[in-house]
C-alpha angles and dihedrals in degrees: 000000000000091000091054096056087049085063104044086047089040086053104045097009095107100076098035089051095053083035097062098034077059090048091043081053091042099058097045086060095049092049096039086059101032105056079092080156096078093065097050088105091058092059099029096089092050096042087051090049094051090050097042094227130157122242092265093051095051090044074057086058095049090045094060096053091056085043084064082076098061079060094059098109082069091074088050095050085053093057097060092061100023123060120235100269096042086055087054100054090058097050080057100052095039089056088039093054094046104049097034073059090063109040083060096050088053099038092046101034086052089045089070083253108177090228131104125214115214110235094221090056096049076049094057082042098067100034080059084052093048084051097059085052097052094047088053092057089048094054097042086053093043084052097053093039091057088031097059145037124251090260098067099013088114093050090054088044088050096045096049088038095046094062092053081075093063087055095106088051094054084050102047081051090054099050109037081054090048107028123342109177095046115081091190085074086076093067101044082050091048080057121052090018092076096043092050097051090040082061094040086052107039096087087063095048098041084061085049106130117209093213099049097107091053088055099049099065096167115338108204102224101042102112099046086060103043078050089053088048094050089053087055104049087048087058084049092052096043095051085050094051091042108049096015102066101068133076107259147184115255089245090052099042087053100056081053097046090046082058084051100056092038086060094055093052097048089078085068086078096080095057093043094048086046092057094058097044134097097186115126098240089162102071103108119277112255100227096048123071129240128288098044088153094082097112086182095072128118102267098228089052091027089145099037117036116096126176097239130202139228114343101016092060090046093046082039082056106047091047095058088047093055099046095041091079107103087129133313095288099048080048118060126076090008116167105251108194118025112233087036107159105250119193109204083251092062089036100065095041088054113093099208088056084065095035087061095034089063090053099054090045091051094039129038088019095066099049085061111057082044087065081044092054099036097102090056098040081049087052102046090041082050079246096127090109090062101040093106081058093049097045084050095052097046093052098050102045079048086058097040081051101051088043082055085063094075091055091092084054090054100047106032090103087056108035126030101213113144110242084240083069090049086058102047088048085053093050095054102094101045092086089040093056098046086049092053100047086039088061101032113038098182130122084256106058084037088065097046100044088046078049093058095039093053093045089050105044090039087064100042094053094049096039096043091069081068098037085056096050101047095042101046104019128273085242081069106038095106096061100028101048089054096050085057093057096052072087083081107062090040101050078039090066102028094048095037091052090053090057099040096053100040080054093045089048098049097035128083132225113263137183114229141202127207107220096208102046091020091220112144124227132190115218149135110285118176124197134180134046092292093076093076104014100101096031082060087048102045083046095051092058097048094054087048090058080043080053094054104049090044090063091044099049082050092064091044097056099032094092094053087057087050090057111046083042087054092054096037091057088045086053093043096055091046093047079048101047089043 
């Protein structure tokens, strides 16, 4: 069997090796101009001045564009009956028509226009705007799904997931070479730039093969690659953070962003070298075991993970049950095989979902409504000068972070540590963070904790794809994985609201002035480090309790890794000895 599918690789394989490594391009573009999410603090001040709407009911704005995600099934439902591409393009349009919306509410609202926008109507805005994001993310997952075999299917996940974080930095780059004292110039970006990259893109999807990852049992060659491409993407990330992160001139910001863009191309090199070469890059790789085809396979243990019958799942079993015991609550309702199917039903009645689920809520979330809240915490700390730095910074430690993710897929063959340890360890310096900018609120400490933040929250979104899968099954993945992320909308609203009423309640009502229009406006401006002292504090509490439940969903699952390494290494010494 396995020399049957060399030679089917070795046979056609030139053009689905060259195919995949475009589609692979492809979504890394699309992720690395789409996460328009990540920008909203550098026009919020601006969008909550033209509407003349107080802190809480900007935190409500915010709130909807995270909302768009509990709506992600949606983009699932329209690819059983939608191509790809045709996916894509909607995507496009969705996240064209809501922030084209407002960009007109801000330009004519600050122009002294007679008219009056709705709120309801700027919230359903933005909720549109959350959606498009969410059916880009679907769309990038289904690509490397069909693109890649189980074996390196969470290397390519990581990699395109792990662009979508320097999303804000593209942007800043954008913005400071087109326009950099007008805020409004984000949203006319959110909204062509994502348009512009799905049609640069679109030639590569539309040669996506379905059955690619069946094909491409275990290309040589493939890690070296995937290693060459992480090295790439950490250069990315270092020229961002490292002229991205300073006010500049637009000359200036146009030679950097013209580095930037030279850096995401350079991936097409892979798919271009593969195209000219004859090499066979599809025999097995030596150092993995048989079988590699299954596309159904946990993704840490991709290589390795069966389904067994009769007396492995019962030894299996008994093992788990043996080594679950740390005490009645770190006992009962343990996953016993990773990779095990999960229905929702069976899902919400399992404790280490929420387990898990809590982690997730008091941890990555967070994190996120902190990069939502970042132009006003800038504003209140006299920071505002340095926010471009702060939004840079961000973005890129929550891209170093999600390129950290696919440490556990490099060095599973070397190391046995379950995936769950990988996130407790992530969420580690969350707390830490908060308690630092809560007792010294100085531009300093608030680097540094929008450093770790970034760094934390970066890791948990890109890892949790592959969590999710090993722990509940990758069948399920669709449904499960967005029953996970209805955290969002919720922590959106419950920690925004936090922030927004401890600034309401410490701010004063102003009246202000725009320099540019000159139209005066009378709102709720907070100053000082009272504006954010206690929400630090009150954060910092909550990712501790995230921190919590990821450990101890750490000693609940790490008998069931155990396990599976143990029967992987057995498997490999037999494939080995035969």
């Amino acid at each position: 069997m396995t020399e049957v599918v060399g030679r089917r690789g070795g046979a056609g394989g030139g053009s689905g090796e060259w195919r995949r490594w475009a589609v692979l391009v492809a979504t890394v573009w699309i992720q690395a101009l789409t996460g328009t999410n990540f920008d909203f603090s550098a026009y919020s001040s601006a969008l909550k001045s033209s509407l003349g709407i107080s802190q809480e009911a900007l935190n409500y704005l915010a709130t909807a564009s995270d909302l768009g995600k509990a709506f992600g099934w949606s983009s699932g439902l329209a690819l059983l009956y939608l191509p790809l591409h045709a996916v894509l393009l909607l995507s496009a349009a969705l996240g064209l028509a809501a922030y084209a919306a407002q960009y007109y509410f801000i330009l004519f609202l600050r122009a002294g226009a007679d008219i009056t926008v709705p709120y309801p109507l700027v919230f359903l805005v933005c909720l549109i705007a959350g959606l498009s994001i969410c059916w880009f993310n679907t769309v990038c997952f289904v690509l490397c799904i069909r693109s890649f075999s189980a074996e390196n299917r969470s290397l390519a996940l990581s990699l395109s997931i792990s662009f979508n974080g320097l999303s804000a930095a593209f942007y800043t780059l954008f913005a400071n070479a087109l326009s950099p004292f007008t805020p409004s110039v984000y949203l006319l970006l959110n909204a062509i730039l994502p348009l512009a990259v799905s049609i640069l893109a679109l030639p590569a999807i539309l040669l996506c093969n379905p059955h690619d990852s069946h094909l491409h049992g275990v290309p040589k060659h493939d890690r070296r690659v995937f290693l060459g491409l992480y090295i790439l993407a950490f250069i990315t990330g270092i020229y961002l953070v490292i002229f991205g992160s300073f006010n500049t001139t637009s000359s200036t910001a146009c030679t950097i962003l013209t580095g930037a863009i030279v850096l995401l191309a350079l991936p097409l090199i892979v798919p271009a070298s593969s195209s000219c070469s004859h090499v066979d890059t599809h025999g097995p790789d030596p150092e993995s075991p048989a079988n590699h085809d299954d596309p159904q396979r946990p993704l840490l243990l991709s290589n390795n993970h069966q389904t067994e019958s009769g007396g492995t799942v019962r030894k299996t079993g008994e093992y788990q049950q043996q080594d679950c015991c740390c005490g009645t609550i770190l006992e009962k309702g343990c996953v016993k095989m990773l990779g095990e199917e999960h229905s929702a039903k069976k899902l919400i009645q399992c404790v280490d979902f929420w387990l898990y689920y809590t982690a997730y809520f008091c941890g990555a979330t967070v994190g996120l409504v902190y990069s939502n809240n970042l132009g006003q915490i800038a504003q209140s700390l006299h920071q505002q000068s340095r926010l471009t730095m702060l939004l840079a910074v961000y973005s890129s430690c929550s891209f170093f972070g999600r390129l950290l993710s696919a440490l556990p897929d490099f060095l599973h063959r070397k190391m046995s540590f379950a995936r769950t340890g990988w996130l407790a360890a992530a969420l580690l310096p969350m707390p830490m963070a908060f308690f630092l900018m809560w007792k010294w609120q100085d531009g300093s400490a608030l680097v540094a904790g929008t450093a770790l933040i970034g760094l934390s929250s970066g890791f948990i979104f890109a890892a949790a794809v592959s969590v999710t899968s090993e722990l509940f099954g990758p069948n399920s993945i669709g449904v499960n994985h967005n029953i996970l992320i209805t955290n969002i909308p919720l922590g959106s609203l419950l920690y925004g609201q936090i922030a927004a009423l401890v600034y309401d309640a410490n701010g004063q009502r102003m009246t202000v002035t725009d320099n540019r229009t000159g139209i005066t406006d009378t709102m709720v401006v907070c100053m000082g480090a009272k504006c954010y002292s206690t929400t630090f504090f009150v954060w910092g509490c909550i990712t501790f309790v995230g921190l919590v439940s990821s450990i101890a969903l750490f000693l609940r699952t790490r008998p069931a890794y155990i396990a599976a390494a143990s029967r992987s290494s057995c498997k490999h010494l037999n494939h080995v000895s035969s």
